[in-house]
VOPANU-612620 format. One record per residue (C-alpha): residue number from 1; x, y, z. Coordinates in steps of 0.05 Angstrom, whole numbers, plus 5000, padded with zeros to 4 digits. Each point is the difference from the previous one (the first is absolute). Example, Ala and Ser with C-alpha at 12.3 -4.5 7.8 and 13.67 -1.06 7.14 Angstrom:
2
+-----+------+-------+------+
: num : east : north :   up :
+-----+------+-------+------+
:   1 : 5246 :  4910 : 5156 :
:   2 : 5027 :  5069 : 4987 :
+-----+------+-------+------+
This chain:
383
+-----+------+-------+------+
: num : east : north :   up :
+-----+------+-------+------+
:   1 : 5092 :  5379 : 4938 :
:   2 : 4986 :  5016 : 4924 :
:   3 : 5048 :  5067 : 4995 :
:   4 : 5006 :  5020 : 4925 :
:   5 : 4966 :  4941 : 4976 :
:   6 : 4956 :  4936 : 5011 :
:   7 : 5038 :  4948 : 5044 :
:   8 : 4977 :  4930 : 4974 :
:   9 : 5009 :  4938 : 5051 :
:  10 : 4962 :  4928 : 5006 :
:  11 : 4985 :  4971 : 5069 :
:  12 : 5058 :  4947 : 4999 :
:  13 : 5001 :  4922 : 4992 :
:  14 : 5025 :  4990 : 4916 :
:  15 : 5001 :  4933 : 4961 :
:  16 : 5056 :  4959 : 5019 :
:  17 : 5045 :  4994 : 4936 :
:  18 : 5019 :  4927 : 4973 :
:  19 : 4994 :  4933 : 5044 :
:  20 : 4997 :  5043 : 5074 :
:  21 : 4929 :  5000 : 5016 :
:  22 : 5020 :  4917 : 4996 :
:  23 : 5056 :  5002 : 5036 :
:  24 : 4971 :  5043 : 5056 :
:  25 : 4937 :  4953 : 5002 :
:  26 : 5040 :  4941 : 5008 :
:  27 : 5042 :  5033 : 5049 :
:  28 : 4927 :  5012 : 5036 :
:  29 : 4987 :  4921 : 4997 :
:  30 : 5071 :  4983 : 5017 :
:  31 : 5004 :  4974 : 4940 :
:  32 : 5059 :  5034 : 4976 :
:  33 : 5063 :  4962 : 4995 :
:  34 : 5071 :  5017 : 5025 :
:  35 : 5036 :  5027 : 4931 :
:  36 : 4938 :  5046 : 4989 :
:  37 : 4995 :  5023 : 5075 :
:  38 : 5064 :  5011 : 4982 :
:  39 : 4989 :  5051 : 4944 :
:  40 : 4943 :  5020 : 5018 :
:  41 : 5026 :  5064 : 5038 :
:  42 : 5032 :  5017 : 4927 :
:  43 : 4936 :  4988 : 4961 :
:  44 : 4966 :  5059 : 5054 :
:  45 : 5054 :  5039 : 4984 :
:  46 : 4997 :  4996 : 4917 :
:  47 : 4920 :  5008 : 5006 :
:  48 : 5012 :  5062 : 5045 :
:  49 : 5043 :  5031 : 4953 :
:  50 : 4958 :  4981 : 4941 :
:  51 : 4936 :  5033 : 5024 :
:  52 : 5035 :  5064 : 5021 :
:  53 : 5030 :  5006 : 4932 :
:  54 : 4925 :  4980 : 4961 :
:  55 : 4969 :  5060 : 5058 :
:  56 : 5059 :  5053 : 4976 :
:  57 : 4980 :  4979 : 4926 :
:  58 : 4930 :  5012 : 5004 :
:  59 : 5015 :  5067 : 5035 :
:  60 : 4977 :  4982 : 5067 :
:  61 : 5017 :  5047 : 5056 :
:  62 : 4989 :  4979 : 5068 :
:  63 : 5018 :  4921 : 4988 :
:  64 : 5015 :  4933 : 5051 :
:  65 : 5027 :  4936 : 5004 :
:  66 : 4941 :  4971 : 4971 :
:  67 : 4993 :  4952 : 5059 :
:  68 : 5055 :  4954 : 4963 :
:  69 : 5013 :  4959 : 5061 :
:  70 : 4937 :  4992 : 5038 :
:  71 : 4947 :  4940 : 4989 :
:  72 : 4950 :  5057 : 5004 :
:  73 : 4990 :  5068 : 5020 :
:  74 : 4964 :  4979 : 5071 :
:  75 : 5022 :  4921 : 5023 :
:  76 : 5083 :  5016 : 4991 :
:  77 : 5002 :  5031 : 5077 :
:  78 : 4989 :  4928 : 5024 :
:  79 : 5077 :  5001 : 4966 :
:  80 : 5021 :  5056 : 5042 :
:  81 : 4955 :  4983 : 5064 :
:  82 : 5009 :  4959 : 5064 :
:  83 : 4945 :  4963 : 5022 :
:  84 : 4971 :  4960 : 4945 :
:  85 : 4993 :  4927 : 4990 :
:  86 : 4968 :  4976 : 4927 :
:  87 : 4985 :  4934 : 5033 :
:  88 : 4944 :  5022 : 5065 :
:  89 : 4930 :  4988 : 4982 :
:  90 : 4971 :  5064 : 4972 :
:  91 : 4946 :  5034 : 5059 :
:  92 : 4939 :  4991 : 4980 :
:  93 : 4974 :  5061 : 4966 :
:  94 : 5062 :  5006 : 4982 :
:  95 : 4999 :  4988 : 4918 :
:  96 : 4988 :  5053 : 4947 :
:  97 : 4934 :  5008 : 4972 :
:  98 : 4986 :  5049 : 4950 :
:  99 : 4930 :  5029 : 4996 :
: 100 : 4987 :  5017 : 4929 :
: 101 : 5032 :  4925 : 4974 :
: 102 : 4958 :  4964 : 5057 :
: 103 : 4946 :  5030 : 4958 :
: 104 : 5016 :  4968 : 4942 :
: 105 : 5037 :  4942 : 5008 :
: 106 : 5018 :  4983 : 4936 :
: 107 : 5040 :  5059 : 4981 :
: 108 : 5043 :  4993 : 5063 :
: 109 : 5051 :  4950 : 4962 :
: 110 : 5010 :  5040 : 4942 :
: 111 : 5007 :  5067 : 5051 :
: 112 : 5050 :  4977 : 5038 :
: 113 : 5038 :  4952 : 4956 :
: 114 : 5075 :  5003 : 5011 :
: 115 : 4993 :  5024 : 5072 :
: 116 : 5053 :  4952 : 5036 :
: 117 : 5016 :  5018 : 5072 :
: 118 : 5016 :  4979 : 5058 :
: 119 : 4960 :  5022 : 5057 :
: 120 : 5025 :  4977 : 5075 :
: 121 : 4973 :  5010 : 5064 :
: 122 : 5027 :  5037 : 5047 :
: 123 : 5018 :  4961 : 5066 :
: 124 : 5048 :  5047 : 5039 :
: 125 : 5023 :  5072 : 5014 :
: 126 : 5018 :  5042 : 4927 :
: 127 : 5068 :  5027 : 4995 :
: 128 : 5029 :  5029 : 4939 :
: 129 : 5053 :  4949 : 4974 :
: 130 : 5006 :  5021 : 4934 :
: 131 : 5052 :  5055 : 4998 :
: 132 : 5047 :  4967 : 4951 :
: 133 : 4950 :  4982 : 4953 :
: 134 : 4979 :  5074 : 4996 :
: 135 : 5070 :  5013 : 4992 :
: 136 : 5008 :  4953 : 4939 :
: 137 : 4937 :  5041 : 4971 :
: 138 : 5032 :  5070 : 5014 :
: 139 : 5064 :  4983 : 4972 :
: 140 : 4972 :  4971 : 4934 :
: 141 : 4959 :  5057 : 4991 :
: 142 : 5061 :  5043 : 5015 :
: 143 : 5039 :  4967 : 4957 :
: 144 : 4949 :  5005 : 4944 :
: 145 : 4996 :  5072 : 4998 :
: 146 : 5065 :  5005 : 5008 :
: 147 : 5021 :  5056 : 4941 :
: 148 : 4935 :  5012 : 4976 :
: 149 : 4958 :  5066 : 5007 :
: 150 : 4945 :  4980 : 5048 :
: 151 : 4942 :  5053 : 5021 :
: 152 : 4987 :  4960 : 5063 :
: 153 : 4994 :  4925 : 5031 :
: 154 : 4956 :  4975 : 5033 :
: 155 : 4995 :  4924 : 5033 :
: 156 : 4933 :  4964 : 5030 :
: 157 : 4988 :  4969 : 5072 :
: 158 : 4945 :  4968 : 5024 :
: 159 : 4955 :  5035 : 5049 :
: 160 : 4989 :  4966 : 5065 :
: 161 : 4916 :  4993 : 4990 :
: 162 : 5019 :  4962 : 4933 :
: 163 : 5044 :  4954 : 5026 :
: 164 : 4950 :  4980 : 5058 :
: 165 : 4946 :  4987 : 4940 :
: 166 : 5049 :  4955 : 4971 :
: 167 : 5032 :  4964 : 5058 :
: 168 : 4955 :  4969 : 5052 :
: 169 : 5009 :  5007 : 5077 :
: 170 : 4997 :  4955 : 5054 :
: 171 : 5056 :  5032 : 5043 :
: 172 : 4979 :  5066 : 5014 :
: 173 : 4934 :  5009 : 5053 :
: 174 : 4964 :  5050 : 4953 :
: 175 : 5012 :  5017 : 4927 :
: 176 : 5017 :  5080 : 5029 :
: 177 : 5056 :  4971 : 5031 :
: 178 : 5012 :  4963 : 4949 :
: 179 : 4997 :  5064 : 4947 :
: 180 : 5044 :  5037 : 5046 :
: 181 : 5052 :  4951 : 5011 :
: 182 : 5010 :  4995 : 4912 :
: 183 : 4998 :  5077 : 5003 :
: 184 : 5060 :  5003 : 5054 :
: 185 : 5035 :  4940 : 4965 :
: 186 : 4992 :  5032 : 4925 :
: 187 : 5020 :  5073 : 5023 :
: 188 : 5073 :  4965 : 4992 :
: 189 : 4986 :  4997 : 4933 :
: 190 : 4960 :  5055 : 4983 :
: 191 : 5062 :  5049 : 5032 :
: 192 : 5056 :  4964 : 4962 :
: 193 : 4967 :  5010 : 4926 :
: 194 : 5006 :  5075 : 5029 :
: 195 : 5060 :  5004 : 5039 :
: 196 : 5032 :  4966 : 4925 :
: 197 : 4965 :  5065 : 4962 :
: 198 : 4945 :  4980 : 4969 :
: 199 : 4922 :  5007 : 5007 :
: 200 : 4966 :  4953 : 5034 :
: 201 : 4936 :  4966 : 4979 :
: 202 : 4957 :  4967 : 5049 :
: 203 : 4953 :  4946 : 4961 :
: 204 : 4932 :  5008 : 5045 :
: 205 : 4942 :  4957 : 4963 :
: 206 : 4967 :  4986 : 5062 :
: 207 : 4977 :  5074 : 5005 :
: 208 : 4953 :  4982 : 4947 :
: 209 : 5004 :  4927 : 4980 :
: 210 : 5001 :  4977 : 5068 :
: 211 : 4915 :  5020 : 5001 :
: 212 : 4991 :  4940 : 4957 :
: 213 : 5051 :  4958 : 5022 :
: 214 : 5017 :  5001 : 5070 :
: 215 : 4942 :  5039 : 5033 :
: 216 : 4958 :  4972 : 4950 :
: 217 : 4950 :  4975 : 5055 :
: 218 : 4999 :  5071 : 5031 :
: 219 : 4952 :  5059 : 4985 :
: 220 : 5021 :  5065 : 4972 :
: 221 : 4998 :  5030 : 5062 :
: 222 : 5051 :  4945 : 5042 :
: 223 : 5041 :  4999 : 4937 :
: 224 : 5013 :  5073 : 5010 :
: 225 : 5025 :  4991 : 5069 :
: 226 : 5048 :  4953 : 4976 :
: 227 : 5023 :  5036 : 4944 :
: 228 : 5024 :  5053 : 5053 :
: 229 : 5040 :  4951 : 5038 :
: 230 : 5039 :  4983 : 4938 :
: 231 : 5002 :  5076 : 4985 :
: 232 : 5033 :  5009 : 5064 :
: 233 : 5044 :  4935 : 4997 :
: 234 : 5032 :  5043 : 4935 :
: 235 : 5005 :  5062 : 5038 :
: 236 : 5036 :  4965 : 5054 :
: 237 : 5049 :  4962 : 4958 :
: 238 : 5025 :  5066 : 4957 :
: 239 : 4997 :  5051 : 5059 :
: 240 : 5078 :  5010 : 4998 :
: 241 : 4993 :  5015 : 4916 :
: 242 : 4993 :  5059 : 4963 :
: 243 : 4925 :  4996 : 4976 :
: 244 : 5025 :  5023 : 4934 :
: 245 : 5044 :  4947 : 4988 :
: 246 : 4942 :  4941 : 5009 :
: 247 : 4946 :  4986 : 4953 :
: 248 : 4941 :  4948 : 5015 :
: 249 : 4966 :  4965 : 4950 :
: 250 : 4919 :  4981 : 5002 :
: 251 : 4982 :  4942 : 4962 :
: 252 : 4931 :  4964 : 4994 :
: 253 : 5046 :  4948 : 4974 :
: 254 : 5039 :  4984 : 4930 :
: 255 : 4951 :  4941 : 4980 :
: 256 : 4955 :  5000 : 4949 :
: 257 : 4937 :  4984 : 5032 :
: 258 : 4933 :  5042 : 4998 :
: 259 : 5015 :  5036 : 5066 :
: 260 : 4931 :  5020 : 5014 :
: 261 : 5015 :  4983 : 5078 :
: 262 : 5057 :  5061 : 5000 :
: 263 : 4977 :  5052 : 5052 :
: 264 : 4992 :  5063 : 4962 :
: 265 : 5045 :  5065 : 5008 :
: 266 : 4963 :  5046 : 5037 :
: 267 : 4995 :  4946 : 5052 :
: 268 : 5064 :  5001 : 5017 :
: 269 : 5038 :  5062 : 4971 :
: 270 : 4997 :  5042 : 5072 :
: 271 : 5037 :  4953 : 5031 :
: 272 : 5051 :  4984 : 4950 :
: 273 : 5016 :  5073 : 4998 :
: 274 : 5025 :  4991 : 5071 :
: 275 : 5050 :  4952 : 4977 :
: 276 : 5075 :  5037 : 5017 :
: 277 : 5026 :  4993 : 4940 :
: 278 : 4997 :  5048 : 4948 :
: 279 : 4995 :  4969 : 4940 :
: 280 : 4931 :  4961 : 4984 :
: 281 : 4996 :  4944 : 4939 :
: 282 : 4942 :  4974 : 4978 :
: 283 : 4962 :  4967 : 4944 :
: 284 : 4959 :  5047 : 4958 :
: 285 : 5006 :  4965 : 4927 :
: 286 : 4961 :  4944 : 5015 :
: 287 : 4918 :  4994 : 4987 :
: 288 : 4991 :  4982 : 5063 :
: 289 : 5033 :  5066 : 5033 :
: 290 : 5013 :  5050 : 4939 :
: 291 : 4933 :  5037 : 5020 :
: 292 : 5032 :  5018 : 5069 :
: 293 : 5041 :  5052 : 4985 :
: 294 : 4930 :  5045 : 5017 :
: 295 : 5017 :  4979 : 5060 :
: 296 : 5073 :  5024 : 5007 :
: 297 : 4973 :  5067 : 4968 :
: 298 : 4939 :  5004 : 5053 :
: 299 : 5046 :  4991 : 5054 :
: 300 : 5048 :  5053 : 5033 :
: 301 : 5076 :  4967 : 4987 :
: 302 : 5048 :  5017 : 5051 :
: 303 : 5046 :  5052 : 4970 :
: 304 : 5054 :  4952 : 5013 :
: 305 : 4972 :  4942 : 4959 :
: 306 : 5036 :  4985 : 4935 :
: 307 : 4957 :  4951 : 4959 :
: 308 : 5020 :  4946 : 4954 :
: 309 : 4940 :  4974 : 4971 :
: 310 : 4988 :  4941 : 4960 :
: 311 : 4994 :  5015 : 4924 :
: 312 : 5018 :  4927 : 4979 :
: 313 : 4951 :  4947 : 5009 :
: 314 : 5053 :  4943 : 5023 :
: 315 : 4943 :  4949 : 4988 :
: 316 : 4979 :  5010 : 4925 :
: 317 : 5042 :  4985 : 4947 :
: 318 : 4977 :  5065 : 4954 :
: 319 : 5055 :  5053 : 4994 :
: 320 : 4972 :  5059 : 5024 :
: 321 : 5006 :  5064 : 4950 :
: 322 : 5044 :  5046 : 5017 :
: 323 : 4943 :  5056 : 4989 :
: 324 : 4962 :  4958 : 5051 :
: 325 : 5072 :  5014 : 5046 :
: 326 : 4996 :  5070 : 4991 :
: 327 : 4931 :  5007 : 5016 :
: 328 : 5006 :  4958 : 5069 :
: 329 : 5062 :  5038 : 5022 :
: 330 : 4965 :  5070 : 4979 :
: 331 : 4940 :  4986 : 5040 :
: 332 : 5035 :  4990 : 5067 :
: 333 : 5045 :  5052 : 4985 :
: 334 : 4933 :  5035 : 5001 :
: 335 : 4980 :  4987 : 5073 :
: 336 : 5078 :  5001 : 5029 :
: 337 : 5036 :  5045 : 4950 :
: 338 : 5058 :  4975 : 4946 :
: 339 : 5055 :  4988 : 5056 :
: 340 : 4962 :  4951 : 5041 :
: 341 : 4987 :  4957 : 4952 :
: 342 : 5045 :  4932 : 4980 :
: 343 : 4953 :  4946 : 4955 :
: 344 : 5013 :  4928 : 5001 :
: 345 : 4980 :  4936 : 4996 :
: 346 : 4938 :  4974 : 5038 :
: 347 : 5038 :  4947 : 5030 :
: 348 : 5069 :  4953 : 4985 :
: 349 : 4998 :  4965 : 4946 :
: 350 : 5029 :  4943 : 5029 :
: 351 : 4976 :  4995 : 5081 :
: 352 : 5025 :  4931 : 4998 :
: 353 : 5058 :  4965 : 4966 :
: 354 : 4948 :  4962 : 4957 :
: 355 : 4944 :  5040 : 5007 :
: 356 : 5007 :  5047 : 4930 :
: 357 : 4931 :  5027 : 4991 :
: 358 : 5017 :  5022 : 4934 :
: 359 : 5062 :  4969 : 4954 :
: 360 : 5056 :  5034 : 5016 :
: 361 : 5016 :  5032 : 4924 :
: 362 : 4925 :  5040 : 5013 :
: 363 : 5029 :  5018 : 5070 :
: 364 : 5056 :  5037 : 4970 :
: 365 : 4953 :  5029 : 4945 :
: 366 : 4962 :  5039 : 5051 :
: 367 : 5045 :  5034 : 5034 :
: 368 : 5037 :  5019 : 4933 :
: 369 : 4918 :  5026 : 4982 :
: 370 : 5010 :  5035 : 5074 :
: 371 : 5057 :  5039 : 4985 :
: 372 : 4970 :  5023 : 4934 :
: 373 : 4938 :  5027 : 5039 :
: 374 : 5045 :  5033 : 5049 :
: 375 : 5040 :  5039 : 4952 :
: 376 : 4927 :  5008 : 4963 :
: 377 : 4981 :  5033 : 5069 :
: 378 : 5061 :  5048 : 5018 :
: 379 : 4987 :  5032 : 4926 :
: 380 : 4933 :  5011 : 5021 :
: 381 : 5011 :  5021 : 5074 :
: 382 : 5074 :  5044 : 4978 :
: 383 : 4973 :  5026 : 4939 :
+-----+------+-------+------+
């Protein structure tokens, strides 16, 4: 919580410094060849360090990894997964569609350009595998910070609903099971960025975007009984954490695209308020969602909410004022008071390795504009 001052964070995934975001999409291809798988693991390391340093410079408090090591922020648990095989014949049904960019065809190229992934099927029972590639990401994080004055960490996982968006079934007899059997798999995960002290961030896009992606075909109505199985597949999967130390971020996805298929705010926000975790991130910044904060201030938050809303838009390559800062943090210190409030960034700026919606120099720009609203904030809020 904001004690003393205004706690600036961003909501994760940062641009990959130098050659990575090609190395890591060949290594998606297999196109990577020995002497570069070799130094590969080094390369993680470097970047790692590198974007912790350019977070401390820009006075950053609550900072990650940036996602150095991951393809993207949803598809790398097929790395750390049993189960999958890139080769089965997707289900049918099975592929993404996106709602707003089937509406207009012809800006879906440009929308998604640089979006590489892999996405397998899964053909057998999911086990978490992937315990020394975590490892490899706590200990270059560790080893990052190492001697520097950090407020607090923080390190993304994937939420089980978002990795079933991503990853077709054919193995599991309904997509509940299916849900539930990510959530028990990823709960691995999700304790271990704990146990290793640091907050844990739970990427959940398919609390929103999955309306217009996934459950496109459904009504508003079915859609909201889904959206409380995934609710409760997160619940399940963090029941043995602290709800203070796990943050979940809502995304109507970090594309730019006209989004007039996102489900509003006030459809959802009940529910999402019965999400365990305490911390809530969520994009505000944007045109498509900046109006909702009437919602957060006509609804009753949970005394043990801590907001971190979006005051970046991720998406638009303007540098947002800091003024414009101060103001967003002021009014939702308005409806929560000055110590449950931490701004950030809509979304990452880099969800996948080389998939920058915005070049990477303007990236660093706005959160160095974020910190200057922050501090414009705490002189206004600590007078």
């Amino acid at each position: 919580m904001s004690h003393g001052r205004i706690l600036t964070t961003h909501t994760g995934s940062l641009p990959r410094p130098g050659n990575l975001s090609s190395l890591i999409r060949q290594r998606e291809n297999g196109d990577l060849d020995a002497q570069a798988a070799a130094g590969l693991p080094d390369q993680i390391r470097d970047a790692v360090a590198t974007v912790v340093r350019r977070q401390l410079d820009v006075g950053v408090d609550i900072i990650s990894d940036g996602e150095m090591s991951k393809i993207g922020y949803a598809t790398y648990a097929k790395e750390r997964l049993s189960g999958f095989d890139v080769e089965a014949e997707v289900p049918e049904g099975g592929g993404l569609s996106i709602a707003d960019l089937v509406d207009y065809p012809d800006l879906a190229a440009s929308s998604l350009d640089g979006l590489e992934t892999s996405t397998p099927v899964c053909v057998g029972e999911i086990r978490y595998e992937g315990h020394d590639l975590l490892a490899a990401d706590l200990d270059n994080f560790a080893r990052a910070v190492d001697g520097q004055q950090v407020t607090q960490r923080f390190m993304n996982a994937a939420s089980p609903g978002v990795i079933a968006l991503y990853l077709p079934n054919k193995h599991y007899p309904t997509l509940d099971d299916y849900l539930f059997a990510h959530a028990e798999a990823m709960r691995v995960e999700y304790e271990a960025i704990v146990d290793a002290g640091l907050t844990l961030q739970i990427d959940a896009p398919d609390l929103a975007m999955g309306r217009h992606i996934q459950y496109a075909h459904l009504s508003d109505a079915e859609y909201l009984q889904r959206l409380d199985v995934h609710i409760e597949a997160i619940n399940h999967a963090v029941a043995n954490i602290d709800p203070a130390k796990v943050r979940v971020h809502l995304c109507w996805g970090n594309y730019q695209g006209p989004h007039h298929h996102d489900i509003d705010l006030d459809k959802i926000i009940s529910r999402i308020l019965r999400l365990r975790p305490n911390g809530l991130v969520f994009e505000s910044a944007n045109h498509r969602h900046s109006h909702e904060i009437d919602v957060w201030r006509e609804t009753g938050i949970p005394e043990d909410k801590v907001l971190y809303p979006g005051v970046l838009d991720t998406s638009s390559v303007y540098v947002e004022h800091p003024k414009l800062i101060a103001n967003r943090i002021v009014a939702f210190t308005d409806i929560v008071g000055r110590d449950r409030v931490i701004p950030g960034s809509d979304c990452g700026f880099a969800s996948f390795a080389t998939f920058v919606a915005v070049d990477p120099e303007i990236a660093w720009a706005k959160l160095q504009t974020l910190t200057a609203g922050a501090q414009l904030a705490t002189e206004r809020l600590w007078k």
